[in-house]
C-alpha positions in Angstrom: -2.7 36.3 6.7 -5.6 34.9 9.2 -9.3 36.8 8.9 -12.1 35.4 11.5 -15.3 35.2 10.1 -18.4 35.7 12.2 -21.4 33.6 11.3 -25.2 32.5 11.5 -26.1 29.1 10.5 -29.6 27.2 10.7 -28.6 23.6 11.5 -31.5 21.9 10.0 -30.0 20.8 6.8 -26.8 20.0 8.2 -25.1 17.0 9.7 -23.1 19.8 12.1 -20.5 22.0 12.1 -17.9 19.2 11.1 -16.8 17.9 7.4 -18.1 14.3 7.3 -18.2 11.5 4.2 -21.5 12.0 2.4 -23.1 14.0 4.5 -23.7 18.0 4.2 -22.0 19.9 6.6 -21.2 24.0 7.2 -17.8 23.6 7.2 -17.3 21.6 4.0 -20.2 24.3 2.9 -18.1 27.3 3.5 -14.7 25.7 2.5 -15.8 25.1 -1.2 -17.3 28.6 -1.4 -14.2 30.5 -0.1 -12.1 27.9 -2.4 -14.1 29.2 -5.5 -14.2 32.8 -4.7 -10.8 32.9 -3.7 -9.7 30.4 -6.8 -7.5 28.4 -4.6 -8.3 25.7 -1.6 -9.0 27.1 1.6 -9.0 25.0 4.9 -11.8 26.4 7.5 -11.2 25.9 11.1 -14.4 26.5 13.3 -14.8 27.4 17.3 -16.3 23.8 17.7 -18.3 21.0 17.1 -22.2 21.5 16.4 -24.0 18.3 16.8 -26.5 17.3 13.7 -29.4 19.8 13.6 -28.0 22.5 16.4 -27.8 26.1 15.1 -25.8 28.6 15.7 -25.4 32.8 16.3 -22.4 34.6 16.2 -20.3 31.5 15.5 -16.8 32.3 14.7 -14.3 30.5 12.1 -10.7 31.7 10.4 -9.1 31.1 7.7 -5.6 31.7 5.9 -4.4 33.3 3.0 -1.3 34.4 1.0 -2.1 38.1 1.3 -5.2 40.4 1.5 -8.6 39.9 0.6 -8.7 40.4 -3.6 -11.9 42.3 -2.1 -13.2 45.1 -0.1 -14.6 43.3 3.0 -18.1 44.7 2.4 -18.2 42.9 -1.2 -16.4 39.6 0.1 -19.4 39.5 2.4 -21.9 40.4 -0.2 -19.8 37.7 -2.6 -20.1 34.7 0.4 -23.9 35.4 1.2 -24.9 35.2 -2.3 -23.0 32.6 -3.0 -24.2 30.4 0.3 -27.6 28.9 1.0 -30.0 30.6 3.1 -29.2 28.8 5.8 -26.1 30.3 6.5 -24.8 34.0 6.8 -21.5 35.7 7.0 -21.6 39.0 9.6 -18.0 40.2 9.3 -14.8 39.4 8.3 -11.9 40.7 10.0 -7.7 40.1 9.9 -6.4 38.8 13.1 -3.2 38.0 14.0 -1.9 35.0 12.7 -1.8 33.1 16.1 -5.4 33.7 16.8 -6.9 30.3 16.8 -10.9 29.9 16.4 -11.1 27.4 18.1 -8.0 26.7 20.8 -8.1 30.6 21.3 -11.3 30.6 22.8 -11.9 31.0 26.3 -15.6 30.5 27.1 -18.8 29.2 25.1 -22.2 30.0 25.9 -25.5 27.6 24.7 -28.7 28.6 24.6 -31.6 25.7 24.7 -35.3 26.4 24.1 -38.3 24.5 25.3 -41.9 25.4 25.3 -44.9 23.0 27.5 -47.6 24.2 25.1 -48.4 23.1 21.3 -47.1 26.3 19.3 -46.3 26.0 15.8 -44.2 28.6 15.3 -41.5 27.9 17.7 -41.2 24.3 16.8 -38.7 24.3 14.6 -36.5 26.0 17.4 -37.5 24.7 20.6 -38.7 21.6 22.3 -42.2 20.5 22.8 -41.7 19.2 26.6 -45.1 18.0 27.5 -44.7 16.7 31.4 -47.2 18.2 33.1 -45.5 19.4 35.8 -42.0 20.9 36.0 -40.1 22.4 39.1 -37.9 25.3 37.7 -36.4 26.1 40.7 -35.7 22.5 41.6 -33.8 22.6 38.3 -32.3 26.1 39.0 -31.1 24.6 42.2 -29.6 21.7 40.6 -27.7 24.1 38.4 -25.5 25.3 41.1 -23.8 21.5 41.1 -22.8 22.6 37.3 -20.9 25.7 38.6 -17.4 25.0 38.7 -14.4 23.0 37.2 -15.1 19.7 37.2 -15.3 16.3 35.2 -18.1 15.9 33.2 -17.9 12.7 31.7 -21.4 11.7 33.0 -22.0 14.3 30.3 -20.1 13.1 27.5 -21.1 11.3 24.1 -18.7 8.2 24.3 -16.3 8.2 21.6 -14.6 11.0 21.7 -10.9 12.3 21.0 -10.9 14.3 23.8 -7.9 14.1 26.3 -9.8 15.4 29.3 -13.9 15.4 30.4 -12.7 18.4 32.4 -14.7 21.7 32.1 -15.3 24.9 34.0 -18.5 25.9 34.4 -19.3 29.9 34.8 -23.1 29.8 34.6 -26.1 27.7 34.2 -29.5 28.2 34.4 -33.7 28.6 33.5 -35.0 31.4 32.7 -38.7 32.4 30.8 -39.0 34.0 28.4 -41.8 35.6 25.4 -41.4 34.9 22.3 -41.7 37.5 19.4 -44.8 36.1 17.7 -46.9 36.2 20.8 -45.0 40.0 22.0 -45.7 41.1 18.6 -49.3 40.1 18.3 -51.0 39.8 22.2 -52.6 42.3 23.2 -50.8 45.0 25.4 -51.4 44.8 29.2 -54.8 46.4 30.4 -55.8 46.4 26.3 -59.7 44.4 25.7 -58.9 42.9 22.2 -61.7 43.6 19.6 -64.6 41.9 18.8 -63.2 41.1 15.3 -59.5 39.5 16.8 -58.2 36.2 17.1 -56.4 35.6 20.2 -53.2 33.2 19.3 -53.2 31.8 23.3 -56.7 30.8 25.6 -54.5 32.4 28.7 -52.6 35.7 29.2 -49.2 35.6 27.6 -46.5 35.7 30.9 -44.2 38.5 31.6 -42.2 39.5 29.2 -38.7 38.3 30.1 -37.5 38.5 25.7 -37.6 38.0 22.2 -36.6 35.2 20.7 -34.3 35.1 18.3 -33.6 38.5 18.2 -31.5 38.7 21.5 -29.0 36.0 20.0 -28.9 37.8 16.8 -27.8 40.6 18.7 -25.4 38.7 20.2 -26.4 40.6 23.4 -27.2 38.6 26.6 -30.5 37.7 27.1 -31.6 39.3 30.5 -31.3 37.1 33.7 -33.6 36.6 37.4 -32.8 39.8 39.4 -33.4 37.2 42.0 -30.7 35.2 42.5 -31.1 31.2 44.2 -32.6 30.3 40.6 -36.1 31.9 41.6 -38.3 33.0 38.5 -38.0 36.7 38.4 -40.7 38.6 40.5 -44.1 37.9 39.1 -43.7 35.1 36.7 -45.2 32.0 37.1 -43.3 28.8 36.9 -46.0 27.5 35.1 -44.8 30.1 32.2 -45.1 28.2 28.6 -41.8 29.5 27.2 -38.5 29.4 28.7 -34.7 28.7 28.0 -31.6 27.0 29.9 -28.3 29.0 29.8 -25.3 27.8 30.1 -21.6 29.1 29.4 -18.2 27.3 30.1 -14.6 27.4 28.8 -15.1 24.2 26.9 -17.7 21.7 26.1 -17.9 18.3 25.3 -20.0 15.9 22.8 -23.2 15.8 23.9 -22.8 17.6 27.3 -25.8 20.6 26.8 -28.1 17.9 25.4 -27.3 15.6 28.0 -27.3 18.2 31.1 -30.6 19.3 29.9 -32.3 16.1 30.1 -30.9 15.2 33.2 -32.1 19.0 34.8 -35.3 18.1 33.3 -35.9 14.3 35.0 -35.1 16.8 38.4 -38.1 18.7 37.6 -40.1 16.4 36.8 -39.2 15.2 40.6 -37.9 11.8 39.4 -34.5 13.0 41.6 -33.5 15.6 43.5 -31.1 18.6 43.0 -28.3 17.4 44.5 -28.2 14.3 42.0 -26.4 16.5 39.9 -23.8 16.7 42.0 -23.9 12.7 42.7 -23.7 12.3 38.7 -20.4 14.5 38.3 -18.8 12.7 41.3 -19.3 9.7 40.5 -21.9 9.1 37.8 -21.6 7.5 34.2 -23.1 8.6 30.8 -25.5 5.6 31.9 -26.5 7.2 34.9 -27.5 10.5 34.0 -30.4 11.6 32.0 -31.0 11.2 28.1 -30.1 13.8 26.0 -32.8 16.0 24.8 -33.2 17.0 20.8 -30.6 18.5 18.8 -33.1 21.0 16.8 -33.7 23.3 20.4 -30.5 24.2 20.8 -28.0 27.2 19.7 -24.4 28.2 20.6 -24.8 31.6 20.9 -21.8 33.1 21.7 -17.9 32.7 21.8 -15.6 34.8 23.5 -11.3 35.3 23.1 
């Protein structure tokens, strides 16, 4: 009998999603814990790769067994989460049928990567300081719309790979801002003097608030997107906003291929090329060509679909 798991997983103490020789990985993770509480060797098969030190929401796995759980599903959950580290949490487990595949059943992917353009300690762990000085977000929006679409994306791609195509389909890409939770939480409201006795966390009014993060992904909702349309910033936000994230969502993705998007969006904005480079890069371009990849420790997939 198959059962899909549903899972969170901070990626900082692991090499990725994949088992790997000495090195500590969720799947090997979960695969000894299920083997012990089940009392017999259970193979874990995952809806992708996760590079080394990319996280994870509403991640999806399965798994096979002989019969039913020995377990109500309530306590096999309570079991797994007190047997796993903190870093990773089981949501739900769930029978499928038995051709449901985790990972070659899946028909779209969506990633989520943060960056904030202001020292803040309490994003850092999730999101990358990007200090250049100047970014154009709608110059990047703009070069988004090259993304859209089926194409080959081996300008994109970590070399290496077992892969038998570079070709993906594209639904949606693009920036967005957003607010944090911290600085929601603790700013004062709009129109409100703080007091005399406060400490302000930020010398400049905190931008619109667009959402939380991470409580959207935990939600597994969709964070909320420009009204706009063209990749403009929604209606009174500046683009100099501190805080914001790059969406995108295909039916497949290959090594490397948010990290290296990202950087390449952000050489864009920085005005090193223009939007339609993009578009020269998948025609034509090489991993060489295009921009380097950005940190691993910013980025989430967020959501996986069937």
């Amino acid at each position: 009998m198959r059962y899909f798991l549903h899972l969170s997983y901070d990626g900082s103490a692991f090499c990725g999603w994949q088992i790997q020789p000495n090195a500590p990985s969720v799947q090997a993770c979960l695969e000894e814990v299920l083997s012990r509480l089940l009392n017999r060797p259970v193979a874990v098969t995952g809806a992708g790769r996760t590079d080394t030190g990319v996280h994870a929401v509403n991640y999806v796995a399965h798994f096979d067994t002989d019969g039913s759980l020995p377990f109500e599903a309530s306590d096999f959950i309570y079991k797994l989460n007190a047997m796993l580290p903190h870093g990773v949490v089981i949501l739900s487990v769930s029978p499928v049928a038995d051709d449901l595949h985790a990972r070659f059943s899946a028909t779209r992917r969506e990633y989520t990567y943060f960056i904030h353009r202001q020292k803040d300690p309490f994003v850092r762990n999730y999101s990358w300081l990007c200090g250049y000085p100047e970014l154009d977000f709608d110059a990047m929006n703009a070069a988004c719309q090259y993304l859209l679409g089926t194409h080959d994306f081996s300008c994109f791609e970590k070399t290496g790979g077992d892969n038998k195509t570079s070709i993906c389909t594209v639904f949606e890409a693009r920036w967005q801002p957003y607010t944090p939770s911290h600085i929601q939480i603790m700013s004062p409201a709009e129109g409100e003097t703080p007091r005399g006795d406060s400490v302000s966390l930020r010398s400049t009014p905190a931008p619109p608030t667009v959402s939380c993060v991470p409580s959207e992904l935990v939600s597994g909702g969709p964070l909320p997107l420009p009204s706009s349309g063209g990749g403009q910033a929604p209606r009174g936000v500046s683009p100099s906003a501190d805080y914001w994230y790059f969406r995108i969502a295909a039916d497949r993705f290959l090594r490397n291929m948010v990290r290296a998007t990202v950087g390449s969006l952000i050489e864009v904005g920085r005005g090193k090329h223009d939007p339609e480079w993009i578009g020269e890069l998948i025609a034509t371009g090489t991993r060489g060509d295009a921009g380097e990849s950005v940190p691993g420790h910013a980025l989430f997939l967020n959501k996986v679909s069937y």
